[in-house]
C-alpha positions as CSV (number, residue, x, y, z in Angstrom):
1,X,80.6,80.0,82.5
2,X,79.7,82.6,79.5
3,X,82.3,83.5,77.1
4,X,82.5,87.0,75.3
5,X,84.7,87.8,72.5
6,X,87.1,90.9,73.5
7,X,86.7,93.5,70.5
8,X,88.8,96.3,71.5
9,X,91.5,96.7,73.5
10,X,92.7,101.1,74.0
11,X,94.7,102.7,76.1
12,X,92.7,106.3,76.1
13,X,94.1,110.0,76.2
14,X,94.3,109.9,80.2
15,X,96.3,106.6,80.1
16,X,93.6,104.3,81.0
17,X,93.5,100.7,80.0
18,X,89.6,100.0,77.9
19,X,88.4,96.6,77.2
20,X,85.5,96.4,75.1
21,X,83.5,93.1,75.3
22,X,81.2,92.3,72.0
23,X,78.0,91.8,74.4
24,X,78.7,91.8,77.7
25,X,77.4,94.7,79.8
26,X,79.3,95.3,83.3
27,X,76.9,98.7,84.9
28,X,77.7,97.0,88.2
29,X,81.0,96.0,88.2
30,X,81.7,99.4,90.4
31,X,80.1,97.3,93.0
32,X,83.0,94.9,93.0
33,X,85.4,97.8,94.9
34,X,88.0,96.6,92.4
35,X,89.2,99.3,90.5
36,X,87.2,98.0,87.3
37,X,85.2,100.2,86.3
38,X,82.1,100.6,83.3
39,X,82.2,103.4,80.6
40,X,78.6,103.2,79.6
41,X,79.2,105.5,76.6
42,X,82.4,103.8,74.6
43,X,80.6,100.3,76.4
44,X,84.3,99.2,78.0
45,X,85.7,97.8,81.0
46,X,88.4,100.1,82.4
47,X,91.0,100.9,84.7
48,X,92.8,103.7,86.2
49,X,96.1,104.8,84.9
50,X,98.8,102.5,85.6
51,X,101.0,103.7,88.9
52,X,102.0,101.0,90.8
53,X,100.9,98.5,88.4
54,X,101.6,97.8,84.9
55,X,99.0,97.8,82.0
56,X,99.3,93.9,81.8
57,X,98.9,93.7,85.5
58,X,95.4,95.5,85.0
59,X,94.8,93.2,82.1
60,X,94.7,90.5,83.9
61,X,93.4,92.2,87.2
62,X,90.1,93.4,84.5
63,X,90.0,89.8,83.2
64,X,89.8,88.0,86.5
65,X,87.5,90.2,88.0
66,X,84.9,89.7,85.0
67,X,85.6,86.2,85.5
68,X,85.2,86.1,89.2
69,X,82.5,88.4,89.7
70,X,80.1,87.9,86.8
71,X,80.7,84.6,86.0
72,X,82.4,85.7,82.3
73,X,85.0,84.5,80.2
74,X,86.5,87.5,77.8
75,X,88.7,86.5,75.5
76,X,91.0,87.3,72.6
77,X,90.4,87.0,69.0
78,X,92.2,87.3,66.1
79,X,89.6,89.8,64.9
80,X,90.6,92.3,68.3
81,X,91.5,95.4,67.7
82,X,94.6,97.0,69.3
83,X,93.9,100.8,69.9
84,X,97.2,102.6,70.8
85,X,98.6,99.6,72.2
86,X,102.5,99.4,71.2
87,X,103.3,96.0,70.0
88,X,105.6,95.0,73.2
89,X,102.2,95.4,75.1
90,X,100.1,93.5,73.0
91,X,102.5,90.7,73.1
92,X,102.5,90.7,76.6
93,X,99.0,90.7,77.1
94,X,98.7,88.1,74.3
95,X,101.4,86.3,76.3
96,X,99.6,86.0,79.6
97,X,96.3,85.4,78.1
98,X,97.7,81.8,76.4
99,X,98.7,80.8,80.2
């Protein structure tokens, strides 16, 4: 399996969760019917805005699907930036991403 650092993680004006992968390209990942979706502009991996599910819920959702699907480890760095992220989320999402 690949690995791809994670440079960004945002949550945008409309509330949507971005992951932005230092290589990685995912134009198909629409294809998947998962919810995951491309922004070929800012380059990221997003989701919808959170209703039933949480932001960490679509963190992991986003991170499996990659995974799953395109054969793709993203991962966390100490170098990752945390766009609008409060700190309780990013210690969440750092949480689940060490189990």
């Amino acid at each position: 399996m690949n690995k791809d650092k994670i440079l960004e993680i945002k949550v945008d004006d409309l509330g949507r969760l971005h992951i932005k992968p230092e290589k990685s390209k995912f134009t198909m990942i629409y294809r998947t019917a998962t919810e995951v979706h491309w922004d070929e502009k800012k380059m990221t991996l997003y989701s919808p805005k959170p209703n039933e599910w949480s932001y960490v819920d679509w963190y992991v959702h986003i991170i499996k699907v990659v995974e799953n699907e395109c054969s793709i480890k993203l991962e966390l760095t100490d170098s990752t930036d945390w766009i609008n992220i409060p700190i309780n989320l990013k210690s969440e999402i750092i949480k689940v991403n060490l189990t």
